[in-house]
DSSP file (Angstrom, degrees, kcal/mol; ACC not computed):
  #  RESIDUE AA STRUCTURE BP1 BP2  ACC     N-H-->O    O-->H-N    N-H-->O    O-->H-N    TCO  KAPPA ALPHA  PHI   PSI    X-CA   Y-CA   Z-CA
    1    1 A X              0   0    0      0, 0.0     2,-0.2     0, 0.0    59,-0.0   0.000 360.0 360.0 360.0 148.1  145.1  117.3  100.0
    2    2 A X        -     0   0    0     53,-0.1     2,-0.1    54,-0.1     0, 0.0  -0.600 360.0-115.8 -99.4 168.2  141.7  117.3  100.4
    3    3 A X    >>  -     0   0    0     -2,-0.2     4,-2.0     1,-0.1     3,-0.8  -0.423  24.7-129.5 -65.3 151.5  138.4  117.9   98.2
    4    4 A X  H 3> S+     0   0    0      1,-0.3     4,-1.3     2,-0.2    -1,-0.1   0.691 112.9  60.8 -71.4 -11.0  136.3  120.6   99.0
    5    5 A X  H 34 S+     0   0    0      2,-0.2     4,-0.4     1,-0.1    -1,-0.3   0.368 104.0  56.6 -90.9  16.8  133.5  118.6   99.1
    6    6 A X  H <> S+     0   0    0     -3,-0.8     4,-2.4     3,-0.1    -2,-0.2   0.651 107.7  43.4 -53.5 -61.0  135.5  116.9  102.0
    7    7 A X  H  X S+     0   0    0     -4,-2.0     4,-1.4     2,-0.2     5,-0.3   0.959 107.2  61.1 -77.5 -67.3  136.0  119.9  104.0
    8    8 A X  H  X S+     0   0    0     -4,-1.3     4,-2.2     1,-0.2    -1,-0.2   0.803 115.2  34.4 -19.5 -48.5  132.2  120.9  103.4
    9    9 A X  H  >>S+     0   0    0     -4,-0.4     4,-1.9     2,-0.2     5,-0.5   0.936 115.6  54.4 -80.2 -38.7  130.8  117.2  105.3
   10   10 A X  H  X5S+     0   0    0     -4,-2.4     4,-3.3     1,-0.2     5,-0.3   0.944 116.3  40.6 -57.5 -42.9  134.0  117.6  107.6
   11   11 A X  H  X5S+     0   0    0     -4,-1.4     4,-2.2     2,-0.2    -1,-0.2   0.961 118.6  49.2 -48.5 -67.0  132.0  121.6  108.2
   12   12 A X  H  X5S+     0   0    0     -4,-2.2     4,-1.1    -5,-0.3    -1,-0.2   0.728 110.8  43.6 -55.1 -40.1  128.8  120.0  108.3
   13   13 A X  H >X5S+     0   0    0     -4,-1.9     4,-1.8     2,-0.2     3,-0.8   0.948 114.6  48.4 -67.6 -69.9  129.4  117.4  110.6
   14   14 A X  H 3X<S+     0   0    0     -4,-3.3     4,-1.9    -5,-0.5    -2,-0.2   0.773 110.7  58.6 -51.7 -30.5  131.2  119.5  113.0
   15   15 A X  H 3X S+     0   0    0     -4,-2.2     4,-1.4    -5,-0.3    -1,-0.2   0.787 101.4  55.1 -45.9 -51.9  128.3  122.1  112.6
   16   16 A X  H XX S+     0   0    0     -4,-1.1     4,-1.0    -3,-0.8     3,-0.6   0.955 112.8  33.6 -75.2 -62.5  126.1  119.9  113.6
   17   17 A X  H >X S+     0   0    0     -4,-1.8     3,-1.6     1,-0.2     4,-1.1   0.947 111.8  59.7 -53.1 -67.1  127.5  118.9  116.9
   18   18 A X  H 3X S+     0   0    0     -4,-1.9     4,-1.5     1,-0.3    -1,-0.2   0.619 104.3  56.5 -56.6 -36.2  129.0  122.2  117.8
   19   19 A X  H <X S+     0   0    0     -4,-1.4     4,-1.0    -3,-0.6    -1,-0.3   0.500 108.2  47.2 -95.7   0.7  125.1  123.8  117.6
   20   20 A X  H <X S+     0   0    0     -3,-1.6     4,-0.8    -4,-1.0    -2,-0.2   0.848 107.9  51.3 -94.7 -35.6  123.8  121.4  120.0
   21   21 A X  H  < S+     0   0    0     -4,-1.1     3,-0.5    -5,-0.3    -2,-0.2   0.882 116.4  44.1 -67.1 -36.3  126.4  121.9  122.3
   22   22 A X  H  X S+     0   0    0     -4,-1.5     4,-2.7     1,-0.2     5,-0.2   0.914 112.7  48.3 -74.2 -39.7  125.7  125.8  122.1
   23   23 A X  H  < S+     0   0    0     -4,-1.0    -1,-0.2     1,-0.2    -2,-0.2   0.426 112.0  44.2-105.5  25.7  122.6  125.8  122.2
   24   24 A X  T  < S+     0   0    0     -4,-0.8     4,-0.4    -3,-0.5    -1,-0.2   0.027 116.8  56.5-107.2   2.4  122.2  123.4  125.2
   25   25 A X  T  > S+     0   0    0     -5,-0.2     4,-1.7    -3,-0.2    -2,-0.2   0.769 112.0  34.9 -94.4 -54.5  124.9  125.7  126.5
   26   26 A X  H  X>S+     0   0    0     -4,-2.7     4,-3.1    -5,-0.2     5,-0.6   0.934 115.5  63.1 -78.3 -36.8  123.1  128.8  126.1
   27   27 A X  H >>5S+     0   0    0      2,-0.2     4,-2.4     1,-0.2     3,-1.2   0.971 110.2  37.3 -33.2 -82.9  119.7  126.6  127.1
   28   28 A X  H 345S+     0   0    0     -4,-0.4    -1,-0.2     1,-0.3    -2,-0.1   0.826 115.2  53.1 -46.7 -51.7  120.9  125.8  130.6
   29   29 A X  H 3<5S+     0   0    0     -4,-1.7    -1,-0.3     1,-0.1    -2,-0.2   0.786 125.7  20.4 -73.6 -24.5  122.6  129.1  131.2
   30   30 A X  H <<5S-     0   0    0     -4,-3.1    -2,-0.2    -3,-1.2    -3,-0.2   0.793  78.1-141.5 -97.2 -58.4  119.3  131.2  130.3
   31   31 A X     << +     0   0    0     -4,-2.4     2,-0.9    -5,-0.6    -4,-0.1   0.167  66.2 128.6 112.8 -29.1  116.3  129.0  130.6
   32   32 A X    >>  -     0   0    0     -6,-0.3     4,-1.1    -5,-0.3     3,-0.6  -0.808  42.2-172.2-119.3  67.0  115.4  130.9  127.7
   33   33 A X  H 3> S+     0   0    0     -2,-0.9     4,-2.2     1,-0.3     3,-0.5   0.868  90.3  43.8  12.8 -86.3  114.2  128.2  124.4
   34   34 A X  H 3> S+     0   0    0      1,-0.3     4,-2.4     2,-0.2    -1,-0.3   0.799 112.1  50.5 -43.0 -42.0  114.0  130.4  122.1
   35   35 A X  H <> S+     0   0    0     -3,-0.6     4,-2.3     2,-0.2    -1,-0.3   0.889 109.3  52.3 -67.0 -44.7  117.1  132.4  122.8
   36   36 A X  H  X S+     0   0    0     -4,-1.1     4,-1.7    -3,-0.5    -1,-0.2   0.905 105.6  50.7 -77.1 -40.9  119.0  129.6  122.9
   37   37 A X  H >X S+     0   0    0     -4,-2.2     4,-3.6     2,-0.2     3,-1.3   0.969 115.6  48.7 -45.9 -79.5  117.7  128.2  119.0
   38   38 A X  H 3X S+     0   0    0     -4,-2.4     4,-0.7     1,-0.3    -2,-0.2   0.787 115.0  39.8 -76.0 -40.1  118.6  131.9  117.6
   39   39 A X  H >X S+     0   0    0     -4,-2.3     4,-2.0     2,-0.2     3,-0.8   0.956 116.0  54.9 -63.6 -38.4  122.4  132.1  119.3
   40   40 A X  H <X S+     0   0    0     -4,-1.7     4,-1.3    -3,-1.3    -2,-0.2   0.913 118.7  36.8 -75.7 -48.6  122.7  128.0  118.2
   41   41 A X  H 3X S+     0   0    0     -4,-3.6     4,-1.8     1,-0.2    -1,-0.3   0.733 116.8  47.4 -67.1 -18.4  121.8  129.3  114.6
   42   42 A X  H <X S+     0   0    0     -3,-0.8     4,-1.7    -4,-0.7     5,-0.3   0.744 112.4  48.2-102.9 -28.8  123.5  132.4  114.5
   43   43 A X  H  X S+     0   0    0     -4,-2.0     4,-1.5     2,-0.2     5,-0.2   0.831 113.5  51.9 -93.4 -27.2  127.0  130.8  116.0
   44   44 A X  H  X S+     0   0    0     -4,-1.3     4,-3.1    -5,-0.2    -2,-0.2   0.952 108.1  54.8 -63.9 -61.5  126.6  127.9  113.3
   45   45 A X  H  < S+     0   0    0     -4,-1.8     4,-0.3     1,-0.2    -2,-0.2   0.872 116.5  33.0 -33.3 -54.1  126.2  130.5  110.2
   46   46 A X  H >< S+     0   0    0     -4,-1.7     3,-1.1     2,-0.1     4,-0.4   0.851 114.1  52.1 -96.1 -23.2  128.7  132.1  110.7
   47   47 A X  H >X S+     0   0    0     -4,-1.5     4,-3.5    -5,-0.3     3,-2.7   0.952 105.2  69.2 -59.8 -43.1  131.5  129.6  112.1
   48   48 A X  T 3< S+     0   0    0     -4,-3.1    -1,-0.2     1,-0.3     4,-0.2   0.649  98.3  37.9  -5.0 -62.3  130.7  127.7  109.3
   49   49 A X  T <4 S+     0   0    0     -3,-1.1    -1,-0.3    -4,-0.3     4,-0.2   0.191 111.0  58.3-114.4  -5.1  131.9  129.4  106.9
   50   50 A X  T X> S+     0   0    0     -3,-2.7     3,-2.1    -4,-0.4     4,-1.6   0.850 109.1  56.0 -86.3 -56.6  135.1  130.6  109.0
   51   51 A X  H 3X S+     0   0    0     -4,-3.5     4,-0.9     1,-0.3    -2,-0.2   0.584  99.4  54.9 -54.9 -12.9  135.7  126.5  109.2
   52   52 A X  H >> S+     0   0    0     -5,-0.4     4,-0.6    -4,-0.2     3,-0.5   0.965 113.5  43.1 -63.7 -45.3  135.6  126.0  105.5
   53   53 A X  H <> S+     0   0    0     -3,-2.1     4,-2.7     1,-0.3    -2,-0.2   0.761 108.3  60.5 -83.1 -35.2  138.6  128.8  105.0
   54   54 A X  H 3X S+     0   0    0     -4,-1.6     4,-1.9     1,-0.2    -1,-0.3   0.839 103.2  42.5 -30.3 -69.0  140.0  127.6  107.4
   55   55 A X  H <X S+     0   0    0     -4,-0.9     4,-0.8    -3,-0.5    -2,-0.3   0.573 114.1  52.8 -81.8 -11.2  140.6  124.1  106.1
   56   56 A X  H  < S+     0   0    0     -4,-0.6     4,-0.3     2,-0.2    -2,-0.2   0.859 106.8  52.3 -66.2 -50.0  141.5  125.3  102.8
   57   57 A X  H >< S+     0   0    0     -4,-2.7     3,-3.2     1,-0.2    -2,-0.2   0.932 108.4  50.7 -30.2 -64.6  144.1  127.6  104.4
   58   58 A X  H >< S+     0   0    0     -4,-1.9     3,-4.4     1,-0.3    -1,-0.2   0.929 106.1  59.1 -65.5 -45.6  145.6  124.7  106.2
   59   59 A X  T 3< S+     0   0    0     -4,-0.8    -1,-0.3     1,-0.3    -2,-0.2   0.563  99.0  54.6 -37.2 -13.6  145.7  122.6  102.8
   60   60 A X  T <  S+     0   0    0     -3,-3.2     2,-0.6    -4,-0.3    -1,-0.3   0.301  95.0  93.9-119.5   0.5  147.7  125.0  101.2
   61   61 A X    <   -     0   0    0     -3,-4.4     4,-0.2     1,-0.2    -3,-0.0  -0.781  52.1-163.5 -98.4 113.1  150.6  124.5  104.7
   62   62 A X    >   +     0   0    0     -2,-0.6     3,-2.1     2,-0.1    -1,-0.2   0.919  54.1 119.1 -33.7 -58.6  153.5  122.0  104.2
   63   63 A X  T 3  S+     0   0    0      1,-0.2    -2,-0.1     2,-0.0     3,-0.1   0.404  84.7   4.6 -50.3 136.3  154.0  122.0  108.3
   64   64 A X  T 3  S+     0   0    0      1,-0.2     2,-0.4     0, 0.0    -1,-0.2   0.485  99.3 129.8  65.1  -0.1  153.5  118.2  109.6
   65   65 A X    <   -     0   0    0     -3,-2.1    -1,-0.2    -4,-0.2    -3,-0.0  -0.738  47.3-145.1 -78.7 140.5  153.0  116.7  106.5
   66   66 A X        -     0   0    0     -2,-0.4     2,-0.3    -3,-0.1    -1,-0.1   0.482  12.3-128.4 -82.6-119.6  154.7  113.8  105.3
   67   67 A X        -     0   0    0      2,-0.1     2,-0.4     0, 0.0    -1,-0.1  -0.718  23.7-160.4 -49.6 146.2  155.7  113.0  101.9
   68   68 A X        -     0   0    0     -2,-0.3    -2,-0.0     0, 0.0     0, 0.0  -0.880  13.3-126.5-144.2 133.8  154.6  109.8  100.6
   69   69 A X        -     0   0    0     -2,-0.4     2,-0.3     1,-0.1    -2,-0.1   0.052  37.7-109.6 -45.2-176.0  156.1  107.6   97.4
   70   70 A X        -     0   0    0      0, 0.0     2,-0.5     0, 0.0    -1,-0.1  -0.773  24.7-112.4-113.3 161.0  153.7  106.7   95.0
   71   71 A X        +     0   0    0     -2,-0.3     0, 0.0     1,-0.2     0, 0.0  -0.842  38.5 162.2-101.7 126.3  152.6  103.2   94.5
   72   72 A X        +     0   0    0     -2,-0.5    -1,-0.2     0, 0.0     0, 0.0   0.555  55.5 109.3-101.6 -16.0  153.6  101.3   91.0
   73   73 A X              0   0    0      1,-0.1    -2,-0.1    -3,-0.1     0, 0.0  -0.137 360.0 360.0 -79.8 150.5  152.8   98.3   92.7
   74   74 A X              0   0    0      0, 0.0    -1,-0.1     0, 0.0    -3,-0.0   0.447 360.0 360.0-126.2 360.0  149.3   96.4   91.4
């Protein structure tokens, strides 16, 4: 399982990349600087904050996990 401060840099990290891509996406497609900064911010706020819940959700699903002993060994 993970921390939440785990999923927070995993958010952050992914955040970061994902608003450059959008807003060199939107950049390209408009022309339009400004435009592109305020969709690139706006699409980061809120995804954000879907991808934290997201990753908690999935922490709380069995499916495709393994089990794993524990280690006595030292």
């Amino acid at each position: 399982m993970e921390t939440h401060r785990r999923s927070i840099a995993k958010a952050l990290s992914w955040r970061f990349l994902a608003t450059i891509i959008t807003t060199t996406l939107v950049y390209l497609l408009t022309g339009k600087g400004e435009f592109a900064a305020t969709v690139g911010l706006a699409d980061t706020l809120i995804k954000f904050f879907i991808y934290i819940a997201h990753e908690r959700a999935w922490n709380k699903v069995a499916y495709g996990r393994q089990k794993t002993e524990p280690d006595y060994s030292i």
